[in-house]
C-alpha positions in Angstrom: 3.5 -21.5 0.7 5.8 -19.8 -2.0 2.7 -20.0 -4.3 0.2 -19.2 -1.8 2.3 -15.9 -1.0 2.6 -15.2 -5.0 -1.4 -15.2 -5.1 -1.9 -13.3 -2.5 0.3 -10.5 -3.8 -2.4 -10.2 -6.5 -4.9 -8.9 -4.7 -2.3 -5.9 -3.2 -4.2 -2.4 -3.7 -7.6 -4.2 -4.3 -8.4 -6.1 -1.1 -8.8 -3.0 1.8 -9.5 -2.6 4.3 -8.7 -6.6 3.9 -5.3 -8.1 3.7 -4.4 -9.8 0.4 -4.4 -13.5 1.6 -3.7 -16.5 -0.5 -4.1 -19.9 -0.5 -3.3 -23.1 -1.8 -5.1 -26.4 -1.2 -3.0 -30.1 -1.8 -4.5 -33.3 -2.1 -2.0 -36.5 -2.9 0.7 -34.1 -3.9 -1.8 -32.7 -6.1 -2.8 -28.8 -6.1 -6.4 -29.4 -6.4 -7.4 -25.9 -5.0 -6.0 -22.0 -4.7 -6.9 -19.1 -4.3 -6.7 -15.3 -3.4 -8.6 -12.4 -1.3 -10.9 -10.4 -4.1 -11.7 -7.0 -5.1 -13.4 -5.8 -2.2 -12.0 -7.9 0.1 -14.7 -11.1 -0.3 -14.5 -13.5 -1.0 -11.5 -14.5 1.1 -8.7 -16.5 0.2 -9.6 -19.7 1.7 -13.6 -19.4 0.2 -12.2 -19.1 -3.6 -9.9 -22.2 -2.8 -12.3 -24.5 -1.1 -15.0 -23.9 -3.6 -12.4 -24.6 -6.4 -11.2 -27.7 -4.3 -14.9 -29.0 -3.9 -15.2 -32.6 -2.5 -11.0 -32.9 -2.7 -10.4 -30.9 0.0 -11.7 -33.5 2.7 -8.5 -34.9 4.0 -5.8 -32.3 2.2 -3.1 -30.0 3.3 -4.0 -26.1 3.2 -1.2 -23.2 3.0 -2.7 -19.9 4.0 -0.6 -16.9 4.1 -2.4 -15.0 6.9 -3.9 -16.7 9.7 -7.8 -18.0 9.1 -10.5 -15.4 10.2 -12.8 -16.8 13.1 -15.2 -14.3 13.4 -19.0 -13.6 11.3 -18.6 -10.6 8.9 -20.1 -10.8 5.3 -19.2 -13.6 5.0 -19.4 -16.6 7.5 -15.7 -17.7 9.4 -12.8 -18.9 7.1 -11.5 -21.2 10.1 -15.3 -22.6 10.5 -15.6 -23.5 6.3 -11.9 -25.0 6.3 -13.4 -27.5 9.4 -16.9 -27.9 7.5 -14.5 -29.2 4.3 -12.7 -31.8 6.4 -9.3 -30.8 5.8 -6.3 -32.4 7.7 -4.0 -29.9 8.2 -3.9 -26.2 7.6 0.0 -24.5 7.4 -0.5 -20.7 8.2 2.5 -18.4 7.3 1.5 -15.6 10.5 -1.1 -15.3 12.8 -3.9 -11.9 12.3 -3.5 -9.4 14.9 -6.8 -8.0 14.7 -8.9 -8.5 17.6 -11.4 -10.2 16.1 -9.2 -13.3 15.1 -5.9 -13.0 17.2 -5.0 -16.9 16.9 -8.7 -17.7 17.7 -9.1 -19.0 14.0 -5.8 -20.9 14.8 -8.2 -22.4 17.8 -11.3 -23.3 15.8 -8.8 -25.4 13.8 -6.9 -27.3 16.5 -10.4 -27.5 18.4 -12.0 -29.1 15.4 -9.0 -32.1 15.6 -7.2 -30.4 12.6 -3.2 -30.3 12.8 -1.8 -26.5 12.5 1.5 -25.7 11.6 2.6 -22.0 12.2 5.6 -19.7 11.0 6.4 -21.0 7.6 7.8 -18.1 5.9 6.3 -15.9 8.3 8.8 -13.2 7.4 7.9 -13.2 4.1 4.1 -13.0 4.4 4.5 -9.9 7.3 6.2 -8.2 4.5 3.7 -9.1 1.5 1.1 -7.6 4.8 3.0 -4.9 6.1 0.3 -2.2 5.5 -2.5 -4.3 6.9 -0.5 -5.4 10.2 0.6 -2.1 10.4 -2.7 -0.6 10.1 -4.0 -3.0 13.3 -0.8 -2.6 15.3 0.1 1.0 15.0 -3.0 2.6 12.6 -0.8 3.8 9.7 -0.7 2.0 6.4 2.4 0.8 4.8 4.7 4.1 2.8 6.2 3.5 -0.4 7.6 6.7 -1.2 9.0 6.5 -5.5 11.2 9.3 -6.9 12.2 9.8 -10.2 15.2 12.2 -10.3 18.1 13.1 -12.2 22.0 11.8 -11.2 22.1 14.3 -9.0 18.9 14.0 -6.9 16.4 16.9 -8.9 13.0 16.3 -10.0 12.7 19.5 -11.9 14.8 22.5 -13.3 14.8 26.2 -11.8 12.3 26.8 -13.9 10.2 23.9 -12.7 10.2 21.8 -16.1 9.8 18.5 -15.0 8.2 16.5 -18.2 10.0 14.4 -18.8 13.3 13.1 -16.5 12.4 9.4 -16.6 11.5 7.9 -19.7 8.3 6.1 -20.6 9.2 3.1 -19.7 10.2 3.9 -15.9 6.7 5.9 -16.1 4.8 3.0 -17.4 6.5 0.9 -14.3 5.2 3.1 -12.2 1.6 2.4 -13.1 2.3 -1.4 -12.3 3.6 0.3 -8.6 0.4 2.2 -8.5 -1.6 -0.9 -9.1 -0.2 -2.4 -5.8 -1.2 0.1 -3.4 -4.6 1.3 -2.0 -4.1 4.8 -2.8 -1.2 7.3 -4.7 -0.7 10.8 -2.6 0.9 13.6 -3.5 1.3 17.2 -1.7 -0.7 20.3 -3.3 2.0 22.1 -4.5 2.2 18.8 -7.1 -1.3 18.9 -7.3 -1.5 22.6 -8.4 1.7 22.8 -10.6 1.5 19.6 -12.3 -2.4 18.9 -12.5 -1.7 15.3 -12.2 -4.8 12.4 -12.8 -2.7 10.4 -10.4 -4.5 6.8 -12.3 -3.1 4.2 -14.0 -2.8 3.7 -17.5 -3.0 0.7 -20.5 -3.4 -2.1 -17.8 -6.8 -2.8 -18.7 -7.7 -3.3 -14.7 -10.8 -1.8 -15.3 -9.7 -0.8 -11.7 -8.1 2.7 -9.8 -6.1 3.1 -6.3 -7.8 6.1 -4.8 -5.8 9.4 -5.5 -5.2 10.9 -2.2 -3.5 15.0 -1.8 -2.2 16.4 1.1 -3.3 20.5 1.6 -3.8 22.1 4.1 -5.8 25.3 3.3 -7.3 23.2 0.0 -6.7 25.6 -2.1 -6.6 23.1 -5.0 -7.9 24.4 -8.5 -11.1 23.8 -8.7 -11.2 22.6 -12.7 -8.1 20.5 -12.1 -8.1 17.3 -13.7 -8.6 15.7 -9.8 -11.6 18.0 -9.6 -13.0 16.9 -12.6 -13.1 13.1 -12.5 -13.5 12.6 -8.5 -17.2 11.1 -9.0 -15.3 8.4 -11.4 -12.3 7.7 -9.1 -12.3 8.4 -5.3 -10.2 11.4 -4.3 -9.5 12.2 -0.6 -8.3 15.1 0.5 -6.3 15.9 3.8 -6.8 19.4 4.9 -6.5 21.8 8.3 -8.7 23.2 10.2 -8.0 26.7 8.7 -9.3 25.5 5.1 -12.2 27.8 4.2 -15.6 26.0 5.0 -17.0 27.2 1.4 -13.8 25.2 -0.3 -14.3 22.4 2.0 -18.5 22.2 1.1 -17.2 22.6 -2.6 -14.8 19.4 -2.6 -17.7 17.8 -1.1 -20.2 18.4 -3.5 -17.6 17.7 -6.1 -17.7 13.9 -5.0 -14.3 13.9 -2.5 -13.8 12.6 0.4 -12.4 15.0 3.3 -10.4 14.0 6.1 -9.4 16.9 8.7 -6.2 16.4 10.2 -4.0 17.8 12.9 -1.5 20.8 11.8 1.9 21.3 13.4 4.4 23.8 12.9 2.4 25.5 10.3 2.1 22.4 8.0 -0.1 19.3 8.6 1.1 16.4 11.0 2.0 13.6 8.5 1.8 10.8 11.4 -1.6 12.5 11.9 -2.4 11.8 8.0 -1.7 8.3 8.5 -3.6 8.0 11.0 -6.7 9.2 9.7 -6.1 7.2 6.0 -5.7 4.0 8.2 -9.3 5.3 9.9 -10.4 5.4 6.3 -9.2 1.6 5.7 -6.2 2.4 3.8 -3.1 -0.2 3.8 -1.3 0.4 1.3 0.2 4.0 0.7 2.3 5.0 -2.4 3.9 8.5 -2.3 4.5 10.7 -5.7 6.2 13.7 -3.8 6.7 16.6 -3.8 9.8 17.7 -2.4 8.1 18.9 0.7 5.8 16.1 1.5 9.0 13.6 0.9 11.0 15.4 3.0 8.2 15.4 6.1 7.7 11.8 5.7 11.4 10.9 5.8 11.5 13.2 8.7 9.0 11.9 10.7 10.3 8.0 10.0 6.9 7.1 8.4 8.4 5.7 4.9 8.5 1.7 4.7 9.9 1.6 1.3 11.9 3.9 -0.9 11.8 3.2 -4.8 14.3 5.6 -6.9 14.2 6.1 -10.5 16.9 7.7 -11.5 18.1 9.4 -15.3 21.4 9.7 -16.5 21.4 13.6 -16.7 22.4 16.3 -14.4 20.1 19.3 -14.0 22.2 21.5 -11.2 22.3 22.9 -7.7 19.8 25.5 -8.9 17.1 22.0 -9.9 14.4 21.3 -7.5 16.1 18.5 -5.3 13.9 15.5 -4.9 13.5 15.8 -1.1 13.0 19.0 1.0 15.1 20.2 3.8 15.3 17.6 7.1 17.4 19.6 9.2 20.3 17.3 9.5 23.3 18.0 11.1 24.6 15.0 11.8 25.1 12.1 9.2 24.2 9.6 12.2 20.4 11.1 12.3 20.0 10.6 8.6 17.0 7.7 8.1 18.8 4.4 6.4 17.8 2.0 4.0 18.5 -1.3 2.9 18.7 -2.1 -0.8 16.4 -4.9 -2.0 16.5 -4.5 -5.9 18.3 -2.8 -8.5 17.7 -3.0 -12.0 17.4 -1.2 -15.6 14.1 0.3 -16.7 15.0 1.1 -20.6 17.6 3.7 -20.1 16.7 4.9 -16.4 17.8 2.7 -13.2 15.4 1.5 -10.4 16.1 1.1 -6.8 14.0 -0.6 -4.2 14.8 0.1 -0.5 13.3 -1.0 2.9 13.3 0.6 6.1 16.6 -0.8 7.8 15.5 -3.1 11.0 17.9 -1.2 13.2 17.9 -4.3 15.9 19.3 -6.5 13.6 22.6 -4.4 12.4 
């Protein structure tokens, strides 16, 4: 199942509106099939390792990271082509919340006289699936928000130079980060200021996460690099209902993709952003800043996972900090984290952190 969670993790930022499954077929103590959910989201998991497994998989063990689909999409029902193989028994890590499957693939199985076994590392494979559970259970994807700030917490100086905190090493990390997720966001004062192409770099994917920014009035330039290249790689843009209709029909016929979304307090409703990326398919979420767009996230208790990169220099009290103003007056309200990874990145330090299960401290 270790391995079977290790291929699926592959297909993270390629597979949605799918979850990245995979799966590994034994035979005799033998691997003789694996697997993992495509670009696309088909073929699924199971399909690639069966077809790999051929005649060997009559009478083997499966480990599936994500429950079996049961229903006819594209393509026809994993549970219904594990049965048609002749497997014996099929381990599944967790089940599928969505609707259409729900524990009826787990079903088929049984129903068919094949042995299922349930819950091996089932915490493990919710994590690898957070943004696609999520986006069943609760429509929002899963939030990384990444900052890359100096020792004391600024992303830019008074004068807003920004170029470069991090070195090029943390940078080129981050393009393996973007590779992970569905889409990279930012907020349109990044978008103006910085003119960011928001794509990954020298990993020969051949592939791009979508390049989602958050602005309300969309008063984005309109030769930006976004602008430019949004036939080549999807751009979605999140706006209000105040943005003028002739910039709105402009974005449009520049090849984006607009989402309207609700405004509150002046500023658009991040939970309400969510929403409407999940609508779009969207898992997988990874957050560039700004400061303002941090801060609303943090605010509103949408981020899943924090990843810091921080630079051994101090800018000042008069630097752009790294996260807006939340309000706090009390250390108990402040959002906390649990650190999962630390490590060096050339001269710069990484941080991972996950969104503390308050029940279980």
């Amino acid at each position: 199942m270790v391995l079977a969670l290790s291929l699926g993790r592959r297909g993270q930022g390629r597979t949605w509106p799918n979850p990245a499954v995979g799966c590994v077929i034994v035979k005799d103590g033998r691997i003789v099939g694996r697997g993992w959910t495509q670009p696309g989201g088909r073929p699924h998991a199971e399909a690639v390792a069966l077809a790999q497994a051929g005649t060997h998989a009559r009478g083997a063990d499966v480990y599936v990271s994500l429950e079996p689909c049961a229903h006819h999409g594209e393509t026809p029902p994993c549970a219904q082509a594990l049965i048609d193989a002749g497997v014996a028994r099929v381990w599944v890590a967790t089940g599928d919340p969505d609707p259409r499957v729900a524990g009826q693939g787990l079903e088929m199985l049984r129903a068919a006289g094949i042995t299922v076994e349930t819950g091996l590392l089932a915490t493990e494979a919710a994590q690898d699936n957070a943004g696609f559970l999520g986006r069943v259970a609760s429509d929002r994807p899963f939030v990384t928000l990444k900052l890359a700030s100096s020792f004391d917490g600024r992303i830019a100086t008074a004068t807003s130079e920004s170029k470069w905190i991090t070195g090029p090493l943390a940078r080129r990390y981050v393009h393996g980060l973007r590779a992970r997720h569905d889409a990279v966001m930012v907020g349109g004062g990044t978008a103006r200021k910085d003119d960011p192409g928001l794509t990954m770099r020298d990993l020969g994917t051949g592939w791009q996460p979508v390049r989602v920014v958050i602005s309300r009035r969309l008063d984005l330039p309109l030769m930006s690099t976004l602008a430019r290249t949004a036939r080549e790689v999807p751009v979605i843009l999140c706006y209000g209902q105040d943005a003028d209709p002739t910039l709105r029909q402009t974005w449009v016929d520049l090849g984006a993709t607009l989402l309207p979304c609700a405004a509150s307090g002046g500023q658009l409703d991040p939970q309400d952003i969510l929403r409407q990326l999940a609508g779009h398919g969207l898992t997988r979420i990874f957050c560039e800043g700004g400061s303002a767009l941090a801060a609303s996230l943090i605010e509103g208790d949408l981020v899943d996972q924090l990843v810091g990169f921080t630079a051994g220099l101090a800018i000042g009290a008069e630097g752009l900090p790294s996260v807006g103003a939340l309000g706090l007056g009390r250390l108990a309200a402040a959002r906390r984290f649990d650190l999962i990874e630390t490590r060096g990145i050339g001269p710069d330090v990484m941080h991972v952190w996950r969104r503390r299960n308050e029940a279980a401290v």
